[in-house]
Each structure stands twice: as structure tokens, then as C-alpha cells.
Legacy VTK file of the C-alpha trace (Angstrom):
# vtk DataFile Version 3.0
C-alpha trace
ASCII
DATASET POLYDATA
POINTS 178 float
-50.752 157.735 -29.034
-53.755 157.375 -31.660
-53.804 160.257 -33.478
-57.744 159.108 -34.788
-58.678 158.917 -31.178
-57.897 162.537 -30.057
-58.957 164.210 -32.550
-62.221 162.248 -31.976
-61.840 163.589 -28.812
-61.561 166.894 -29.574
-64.666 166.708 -31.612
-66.321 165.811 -28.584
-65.125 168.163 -26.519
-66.072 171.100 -28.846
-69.323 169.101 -29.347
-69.866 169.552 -25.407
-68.368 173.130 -24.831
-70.639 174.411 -27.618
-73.950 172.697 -26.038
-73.455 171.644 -22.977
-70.777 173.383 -20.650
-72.295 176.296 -18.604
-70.251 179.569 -19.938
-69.837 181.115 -16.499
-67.794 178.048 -14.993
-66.019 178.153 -18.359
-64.788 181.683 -18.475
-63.567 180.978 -14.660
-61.777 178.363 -15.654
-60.615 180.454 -18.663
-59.491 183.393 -16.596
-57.275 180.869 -13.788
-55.730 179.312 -17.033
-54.547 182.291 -18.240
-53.518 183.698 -14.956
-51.004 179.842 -14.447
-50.408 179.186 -17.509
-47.953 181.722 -19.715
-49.349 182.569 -23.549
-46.184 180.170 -24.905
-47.334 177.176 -22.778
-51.244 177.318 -23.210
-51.087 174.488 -25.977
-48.373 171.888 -24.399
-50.940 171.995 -21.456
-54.029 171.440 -23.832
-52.077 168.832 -25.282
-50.817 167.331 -22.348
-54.373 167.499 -20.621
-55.357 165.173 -24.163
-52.945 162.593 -23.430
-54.228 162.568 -19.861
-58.030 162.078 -20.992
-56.741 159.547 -23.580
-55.125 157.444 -20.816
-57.634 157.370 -18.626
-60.516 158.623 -20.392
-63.619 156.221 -21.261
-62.786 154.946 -25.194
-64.182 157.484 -27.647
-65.933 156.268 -30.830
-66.293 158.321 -33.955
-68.412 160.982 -34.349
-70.869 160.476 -37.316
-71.097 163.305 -39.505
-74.182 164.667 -40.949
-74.216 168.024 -42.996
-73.053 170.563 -40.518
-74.698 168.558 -37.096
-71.997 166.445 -35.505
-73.364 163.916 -33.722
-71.872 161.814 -31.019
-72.010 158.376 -30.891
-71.376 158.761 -27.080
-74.936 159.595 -26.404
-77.489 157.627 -28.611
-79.944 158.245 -26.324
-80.680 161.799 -26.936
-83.132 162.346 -29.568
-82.425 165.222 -32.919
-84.044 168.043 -31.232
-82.568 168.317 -27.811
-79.139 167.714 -29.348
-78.732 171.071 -27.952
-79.561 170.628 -24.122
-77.641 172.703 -21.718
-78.591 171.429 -18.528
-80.673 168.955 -17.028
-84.345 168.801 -17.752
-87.161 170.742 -14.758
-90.160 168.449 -13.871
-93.241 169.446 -16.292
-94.997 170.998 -13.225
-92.205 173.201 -12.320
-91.619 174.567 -15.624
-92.928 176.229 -18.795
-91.462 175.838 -22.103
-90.441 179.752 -23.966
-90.064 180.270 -27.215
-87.157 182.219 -28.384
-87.230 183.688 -32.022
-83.499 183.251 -33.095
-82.013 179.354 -33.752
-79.331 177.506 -35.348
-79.375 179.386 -38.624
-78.041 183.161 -36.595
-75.001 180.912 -35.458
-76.520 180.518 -31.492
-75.947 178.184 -29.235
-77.286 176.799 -25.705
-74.471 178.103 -23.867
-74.979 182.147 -25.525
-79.078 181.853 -25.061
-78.047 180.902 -21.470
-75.819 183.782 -20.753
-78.310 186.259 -22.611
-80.393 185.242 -19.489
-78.432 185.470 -16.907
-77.090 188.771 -18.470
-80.092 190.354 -18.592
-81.959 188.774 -15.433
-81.281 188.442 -12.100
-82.514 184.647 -12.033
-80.354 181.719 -10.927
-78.657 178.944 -13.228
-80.871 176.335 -11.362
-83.690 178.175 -12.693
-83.210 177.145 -16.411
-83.404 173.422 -17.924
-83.218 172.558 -21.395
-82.400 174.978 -24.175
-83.492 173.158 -27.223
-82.391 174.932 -30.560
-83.961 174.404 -33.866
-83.202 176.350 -37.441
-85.068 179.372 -36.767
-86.056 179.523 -33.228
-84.956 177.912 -29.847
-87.009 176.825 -26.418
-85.932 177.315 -23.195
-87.529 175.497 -20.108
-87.494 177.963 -17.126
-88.790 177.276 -14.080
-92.898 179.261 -13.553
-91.843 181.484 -11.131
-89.780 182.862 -13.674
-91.115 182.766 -16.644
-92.784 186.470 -16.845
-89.741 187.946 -15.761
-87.416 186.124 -18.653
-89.968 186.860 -21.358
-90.305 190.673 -19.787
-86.415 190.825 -19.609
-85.858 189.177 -23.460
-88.716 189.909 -25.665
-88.056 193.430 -27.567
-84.256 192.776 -27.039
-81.667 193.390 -30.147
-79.534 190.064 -30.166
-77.035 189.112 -33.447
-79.064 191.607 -35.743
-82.295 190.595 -34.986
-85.027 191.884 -32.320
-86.239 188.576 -29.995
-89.568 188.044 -29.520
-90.274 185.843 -26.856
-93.147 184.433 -25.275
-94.474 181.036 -24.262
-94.426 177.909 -26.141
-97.614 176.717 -28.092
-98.059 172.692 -27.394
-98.393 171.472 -31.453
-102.259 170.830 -30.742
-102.551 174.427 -29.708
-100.897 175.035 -33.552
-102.536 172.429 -35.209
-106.151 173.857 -34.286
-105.866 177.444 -35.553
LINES 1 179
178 0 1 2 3 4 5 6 7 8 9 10 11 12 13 14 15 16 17 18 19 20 21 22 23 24 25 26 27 28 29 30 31 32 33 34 35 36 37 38 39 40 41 42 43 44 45 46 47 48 49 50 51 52 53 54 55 56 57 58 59 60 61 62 63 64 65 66 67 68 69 70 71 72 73 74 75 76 77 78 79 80 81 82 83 84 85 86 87 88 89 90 91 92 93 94 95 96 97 98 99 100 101 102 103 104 105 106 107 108 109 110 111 112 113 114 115 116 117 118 119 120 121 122 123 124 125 126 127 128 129 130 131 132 133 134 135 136 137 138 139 140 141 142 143 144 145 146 147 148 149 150 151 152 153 154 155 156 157 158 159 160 161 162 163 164 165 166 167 168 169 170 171 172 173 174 175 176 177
């Protein structure tokens, strides 16, 4: 057992439940654990389901550390800003880009912007792409056929103190020539 290894894995796996795991599947999952698995056991299985990834897992490397952003060295291919993707991207298009007035600094992630929509729409997951969030705001990619009825849904909303506005995205030549 390398003791480095899990916890590297554990980073990880934080890393991925905070930005990339899709809450609903996770609090299904949540809810059968609880039901199989008594209070006293929960963390033998968590640490027996480590041991399991750690055998047969790919190999982990460190995460680098930056600040408070973890990043993982698993995917260098993902650029800063969509460290904080939740699904995969819609063709261009398909899609619009909407910009969400609350980000990184209000404590939010991918995962709680994505269940804020589902919560308050009627839309399905497949409908959403990329949640992208920055210090002070986020952008979601939602599919057009949807986009009126997010931003209709959202935008006035009270959410961790603050009221959202939300609307669509500017393009930065659309800001740049104001």
C-alpha cells in the first residue's frame, strides 16, 4: 500500500466529484450506499473501494498545487478556464453560451449550477454542456432551444445570498467595442 498514492487519489476523486460528477447519479448512488451499507461500515468500504482503485486503477501522479486550484496532472489537456467542465462540450451551432452572475468566489461549483437548473427547469441533463466557472461569474452552454427558458427560469432567482442575473454571453469583441 502507498500511502502517497491514495491520498493522491483521493485528491482526484474530490477534484472530479466537485467538477465533474453529475449530482443526480451521485445522490442515487448516495442513497443505495446508505440503504447496504450500515453507518459503522461506510468507511472500511470507502477504504476498501481505495485499495481496489489502487490495484487496478491507472497510476495516479501528483496533483500540483496552486493557491486554492488543485490541478490534476491527469488531464493536461484542459486549459485554466474550463477546469470546471461538467459535461461534455454541445457543437457551437447547437448551443449558446449564458452567463451566470455568481463564480468561484460564493463557494459554487459545476455540479450545484447544474442542479439549480434542473431544479428549477424542466429541461433534460443532455441539454447542458460545459459549465465553466470563473471568480465572479460562471457560463453555462445550453443547448438554443433552451436557452430562453433557463435564463427565464434563473435570472431574478435568490441563490447563496445573492440575486442571479442571467442572460446570454457577450463574445469579448462584443465587450471590447463598447
Amino acid at each position: 500500500m502507498n500511502e502517497e498514492s491514495i491520498r493522491n487519489r483521493i485528491r482526484l476523486l474530490l477534484d472530479e466529484i466537485q467538477n465533474k460528477a453529475d449530482p443526480v447519479e451521485l445522490n442515487r448512488c448516495r442513497s443505495i450506499f446508505r440503504q447496504e451499507v450500515s453507518f459503522f461500515s461506510r468507511s472500511y468500504m470507502a477504504a476498501y473501494l481505495l485499495l481496489l482503485a489502487e490495484d487496478s486503477g491507472p497510476p495516479v501522479e501528483k496533483p500540483v498545487i496552486r493557491g486554492k486550484q488543485r490541478k490534476s496532472a491527469r488531464a493536461p489537456s484542459q486549459p485554466d478556464e474550463t477546469r470546471g467542465e461538467a459535461s461534455k462540450a454541445l457543437g457551437e451551432e447547437e448551443s449558446v453560451q449564458l452567463f451566470i452572475s455568481i463564480g468561484r468566489n460564493r463557494k459554487v461549483y459545476p455540479r450545484e449550477i447544474l442542479a439549480l437548473i434542473l431544479a428549477k427547469t424542466k429541461i433534460a441533463r443532455d441539454d447542458i454542456g460545459v459549465i465553466r466557472i470563473l471568480d465572479n461569474y460562471s457560463f453555462v452552454q445550453v443547448r438554443n432551444t433552451v436557452s430562453e427558458t433557463v435564463i427565464g427560469a434563473l435570472n431574478g432567482q435568490h441563490f447563496r445570498g445573492r440575486t442571479l442575473t442571467v442572460n446570454y454571453a457577450r463574445s469579448r469583441e462584443e465587450n471590447n467595442s463598447e
